[in-house]
Legacy VTK file of the C-alpha trace (Angstrom):
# vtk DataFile Version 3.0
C-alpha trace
ASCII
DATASET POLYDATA
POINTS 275 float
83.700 84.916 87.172
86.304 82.209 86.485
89.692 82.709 86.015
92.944 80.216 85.447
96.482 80.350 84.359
98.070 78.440 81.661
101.847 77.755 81.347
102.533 76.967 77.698
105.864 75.022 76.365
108.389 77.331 75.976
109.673 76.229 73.063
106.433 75.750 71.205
105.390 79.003 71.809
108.036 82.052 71.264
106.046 84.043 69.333
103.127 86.113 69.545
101.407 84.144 66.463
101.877 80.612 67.611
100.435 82.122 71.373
97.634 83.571 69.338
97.003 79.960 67.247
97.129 78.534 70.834
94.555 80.797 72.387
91.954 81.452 69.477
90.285 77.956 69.175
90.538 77.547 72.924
88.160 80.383 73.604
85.748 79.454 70.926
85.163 76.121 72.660
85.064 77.856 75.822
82.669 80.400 74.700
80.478 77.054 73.411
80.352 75.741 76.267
76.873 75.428 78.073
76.549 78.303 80.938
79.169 80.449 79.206
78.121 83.942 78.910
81.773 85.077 77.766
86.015 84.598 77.659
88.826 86.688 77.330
92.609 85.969 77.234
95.485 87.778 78.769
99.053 87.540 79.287
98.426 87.951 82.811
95.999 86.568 84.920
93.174 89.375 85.481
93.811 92.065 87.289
97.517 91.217 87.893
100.406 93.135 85.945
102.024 92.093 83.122
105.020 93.315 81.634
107.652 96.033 82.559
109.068 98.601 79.436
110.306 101.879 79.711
107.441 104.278 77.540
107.823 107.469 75.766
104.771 109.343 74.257
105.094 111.639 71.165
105.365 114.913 71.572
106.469 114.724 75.137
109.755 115.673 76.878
110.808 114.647 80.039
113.911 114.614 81.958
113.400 111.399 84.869
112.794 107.830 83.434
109.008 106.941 82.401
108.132 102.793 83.382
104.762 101.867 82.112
103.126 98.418 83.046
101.410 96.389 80.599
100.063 92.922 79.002
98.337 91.914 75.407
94.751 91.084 75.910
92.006 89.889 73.582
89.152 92.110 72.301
86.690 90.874 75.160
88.799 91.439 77.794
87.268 94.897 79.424
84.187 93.380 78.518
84.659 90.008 80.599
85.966 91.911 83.433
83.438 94.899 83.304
85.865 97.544 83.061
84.318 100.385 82.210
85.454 103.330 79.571
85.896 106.951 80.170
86.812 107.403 76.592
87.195 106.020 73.141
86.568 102.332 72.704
88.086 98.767 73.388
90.011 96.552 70.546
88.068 94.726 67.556
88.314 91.146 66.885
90.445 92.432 63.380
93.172 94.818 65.760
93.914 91.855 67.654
93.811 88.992 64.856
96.152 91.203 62.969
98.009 92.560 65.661
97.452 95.550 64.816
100.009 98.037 66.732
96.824 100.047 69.355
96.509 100.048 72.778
94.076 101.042 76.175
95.287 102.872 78.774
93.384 103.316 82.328
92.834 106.320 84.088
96.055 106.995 86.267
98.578 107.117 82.809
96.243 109.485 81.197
96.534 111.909 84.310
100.504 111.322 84.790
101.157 111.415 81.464
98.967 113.472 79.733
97.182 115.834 81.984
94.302 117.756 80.987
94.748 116.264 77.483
92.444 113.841 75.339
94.820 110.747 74.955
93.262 108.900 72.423
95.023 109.346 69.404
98.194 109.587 71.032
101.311 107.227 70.497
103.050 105.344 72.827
106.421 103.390 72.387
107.407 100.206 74.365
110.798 99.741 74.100
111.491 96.244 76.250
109.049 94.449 73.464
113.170 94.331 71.875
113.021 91.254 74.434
110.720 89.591 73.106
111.397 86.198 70.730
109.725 87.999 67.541
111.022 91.888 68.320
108.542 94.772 66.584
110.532 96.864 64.299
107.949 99.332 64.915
106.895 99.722 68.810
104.563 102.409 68.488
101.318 102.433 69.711
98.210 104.576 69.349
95.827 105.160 72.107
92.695 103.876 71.185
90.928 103.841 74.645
90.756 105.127 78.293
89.257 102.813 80.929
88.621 103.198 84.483
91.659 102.221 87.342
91.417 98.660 88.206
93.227 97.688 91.477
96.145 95.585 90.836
95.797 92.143 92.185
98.922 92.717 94.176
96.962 94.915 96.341
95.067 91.980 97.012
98.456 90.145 98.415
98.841 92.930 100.793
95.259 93.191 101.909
95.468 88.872 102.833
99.151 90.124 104.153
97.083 92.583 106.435
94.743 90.152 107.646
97.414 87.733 108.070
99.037 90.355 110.235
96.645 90.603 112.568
95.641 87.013 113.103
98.938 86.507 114.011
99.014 89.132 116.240
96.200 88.040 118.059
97.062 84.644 118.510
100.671 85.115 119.752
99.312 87.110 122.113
96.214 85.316 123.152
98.845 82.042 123.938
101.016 83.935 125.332
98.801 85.363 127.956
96.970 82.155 128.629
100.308 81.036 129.680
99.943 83.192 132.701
97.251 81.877 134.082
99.719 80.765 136.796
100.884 83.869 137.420
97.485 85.286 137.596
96.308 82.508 140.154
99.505 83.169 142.236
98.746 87.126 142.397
94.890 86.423 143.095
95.785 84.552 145.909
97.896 86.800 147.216
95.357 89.353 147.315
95.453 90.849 143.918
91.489 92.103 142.324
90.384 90.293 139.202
91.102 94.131 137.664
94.227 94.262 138.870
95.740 91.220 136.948
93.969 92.012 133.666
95.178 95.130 133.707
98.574 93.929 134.375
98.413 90.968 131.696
96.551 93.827 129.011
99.926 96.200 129.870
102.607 93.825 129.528
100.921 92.578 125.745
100.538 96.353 124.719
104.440 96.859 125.411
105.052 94.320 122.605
102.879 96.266 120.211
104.786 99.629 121.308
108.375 97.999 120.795
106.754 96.983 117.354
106.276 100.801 116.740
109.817 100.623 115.424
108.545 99.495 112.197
106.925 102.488 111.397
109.804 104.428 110.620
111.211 101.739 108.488
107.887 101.022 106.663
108.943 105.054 105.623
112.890 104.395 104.805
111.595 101.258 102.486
108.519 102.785 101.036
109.710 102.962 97.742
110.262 99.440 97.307
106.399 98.581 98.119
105.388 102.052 96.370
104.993 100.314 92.908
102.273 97.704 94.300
99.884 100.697 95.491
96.768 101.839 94.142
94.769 104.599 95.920
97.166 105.530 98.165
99.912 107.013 98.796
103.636 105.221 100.362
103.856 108.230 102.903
100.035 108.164 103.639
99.784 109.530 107.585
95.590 108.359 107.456
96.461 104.868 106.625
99.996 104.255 109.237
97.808 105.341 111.754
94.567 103.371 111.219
97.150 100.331 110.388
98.635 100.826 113.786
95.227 101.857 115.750
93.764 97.910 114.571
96.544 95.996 115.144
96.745 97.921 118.878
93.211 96.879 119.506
93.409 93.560 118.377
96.481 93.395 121.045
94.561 94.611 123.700
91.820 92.428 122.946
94.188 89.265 122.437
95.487 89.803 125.979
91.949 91.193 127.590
89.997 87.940 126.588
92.179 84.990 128.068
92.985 87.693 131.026
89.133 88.088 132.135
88.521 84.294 131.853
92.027 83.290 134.119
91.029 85.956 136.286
87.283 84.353 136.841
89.084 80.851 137.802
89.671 80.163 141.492
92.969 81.185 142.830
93.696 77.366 143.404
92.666 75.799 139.921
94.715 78.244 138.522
97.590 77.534 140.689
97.405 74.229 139.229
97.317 75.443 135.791
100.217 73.723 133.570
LINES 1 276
275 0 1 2 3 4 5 6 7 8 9 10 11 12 13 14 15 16 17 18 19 20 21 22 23 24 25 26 27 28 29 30 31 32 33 34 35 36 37 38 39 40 41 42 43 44 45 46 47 48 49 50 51 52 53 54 55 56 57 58 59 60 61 62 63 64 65 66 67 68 69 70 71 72 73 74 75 76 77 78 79 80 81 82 83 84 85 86 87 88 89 90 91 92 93 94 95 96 97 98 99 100 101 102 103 104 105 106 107 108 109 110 111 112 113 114 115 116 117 118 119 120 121 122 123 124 125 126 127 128 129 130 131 132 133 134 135 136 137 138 139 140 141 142 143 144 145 146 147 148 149 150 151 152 153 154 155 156 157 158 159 160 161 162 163 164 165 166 167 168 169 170 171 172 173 174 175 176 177 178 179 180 181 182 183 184 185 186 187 188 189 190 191 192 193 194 195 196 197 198 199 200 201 202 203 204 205 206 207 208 209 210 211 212 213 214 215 216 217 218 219 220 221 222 223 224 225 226 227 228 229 230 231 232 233 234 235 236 237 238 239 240 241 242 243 244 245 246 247 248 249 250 251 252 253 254 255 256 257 258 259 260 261 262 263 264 265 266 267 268 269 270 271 272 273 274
C-alpha cells in the first residue's frame, strides 16, 4: 500500500466542495492507472488522527466533557485500508458526493459511549466543525457503521521512539566503556582476573540505568499528557513499565558486557597503550 500527503493552497481551498472538486478527478486517474487495484482520500494521512471536537450523542447525559477524534474520508477508504466491520456498513459514493451528514465509528467509541447498545442509528454532534470556513448549520450525524480499532499512527512514533531509546542506550554505553580499556589494562596488570574487570565495567554501566529509574515515577505524574496517543494499553500499565525497564536494563548490561569481554582478552600492555 501507498500512501502520500498533499498540502493544498489555502486560499483555493476553504471549503469542503472545492476540497471535494480537488480530490474527485484525482482519484479517478489514480484508480486508471496501470497496477492500481484501488484509492481512497482522507483528511489525514491513514491511520493518523484527524480532527479534535467536543461530541454529544442523543439521548445521552453526562456530567465530564466528551472529545471525540475524527477526519472526512471517501467511500473506499475502509476498503483501501482493509478495515474490517463489526456492524452496519461503510459510506456510498452518493453520502459522500452529497455530503450527506453520516458517519463510522470504530470499536472503542461504541464501548465508551454506548455500551452494550447497537450504535448504528444513533446521532452524533460535532460541535468544532463551527471552525470550519463553510460551518454546518446542522452538525448531526447518524451512525451508519462500526469498524474494528485501528492503531493510531502515533503509536507508531512511540514504538520508533522506543527503538530509538534503546539504540541510544546501547551505544552511549558501549563508547563509554570502550573508553576504559585503559583502566581495564591498568587493573589486569595489576593482578585483576579478566572476570573481575567485566564485572566491574558491567556494574558501573548498570548504575546509570538505576539513576535512570527516576523516570519512572515521572512517566506516572505526566501520563496524562501521553494518555491520548495510546491504543491497547493503559497510561498506568504495571506489565508494560516493567518489561520497558527489564529491555532497556539488558541492553545496558549487554552494551557494557561486549566491549568489557573483548578489552579484557587484550594484553595488559596493548591495552595500557590504548588512547
Amino acid at each position: 500500500m501507498f500512501q502520500t500527503g498533499l498540502a493544498l493552497p489555502a486560499d483555493r481551498y476553504k471549503t469542503a466542495e472545492q476540497t471535494a472538486r480537488f480530490f474527485r478527478p484525482l482519484l479517478l486517474r489514480l484508480k486508471a492507472l496501470p497496477g492500481v487495484v484501488d484509492a481512497a482520500a482522507s483528511s489525514a494521512t491513514p491511520p493518523y488522527s484527524g480532527g479534535q471536537s467536543k461530541m454529544e450523542i442523543a439521548g445521552k447525559t453526562h456530567e465530564e466533557e466528551w472529545q471525540s477524534l475524527f477526519h472526512p474520508v471517501s467511500e473506499e477508504y475502509f476498503r483501501v485500508l482493509r478495515i474490517e466491520f463489526r456492524q452496519g456498513r461503510g459510506f456510498s459514493e452518493a453520502e459522500v458526493n452529497d455530503a450527506r451528514k453520516v458517519a463510522v465509528v470504530n470499536e472503542t467509541f461504541a464501548r465508551k459511549y454506548l455500551p452494550n447498545k447497537n450504535p448504528v442509528g444513533r446521532r452524533v454532534h460535532l460541535a468544532s466543525l463551527d471552525a470550519f470556513a463553510d460551518p454546518l448549520r446542522d452538525k448531526w450525524f447518524e451512525i451508519i457503521g462500526v469498524v474494528d480499532d485501528v492503531a493510531n499512527g502515533r503509536n507508531r512514533g512511540l514504538q520508533v521512539g522506543l527503538i530509538l531509546v534503546t539504540l541510544g542506550v546501547y551505544s552511549v554505553l558501549a563508547y563509554s566503556t570502550s573508553q576504559k580499556t585503559h583502566e581495564i589494562g591498568t587493573r589486569m596488570a595489576l593482578g585483576a582476573e579478566a572476570a573481575d574487570a567485566r564485572r566491574l565495567v558491567v556494574r558501573s554501566g548498570l548504575r546509570l540505568v538505576v539513576a535512570g529509574a527516576i523516570g519512572i515515577p515521572l512517566s506516572l505524574v505526566l501520563g496524562r499528557v501521553s494518555g491520548t496517543q495510546l491504543v491497547g494499553v493503559t497510561v498506568y500499565d504495571p506489565p508494560t513499565l516493567a518489561a520497558t525497564t527489564l529491555l532497556l536494563t539488558m541492553t545496558a548490561a549487554i552494551a557494557c558486557w561486549i566491549p568489557a569481554r573483548r578489552a579484557a582478552r587484550v594484553d595488559p600492555m596493548v591495552a595500557l597503550r590504548y588512547e
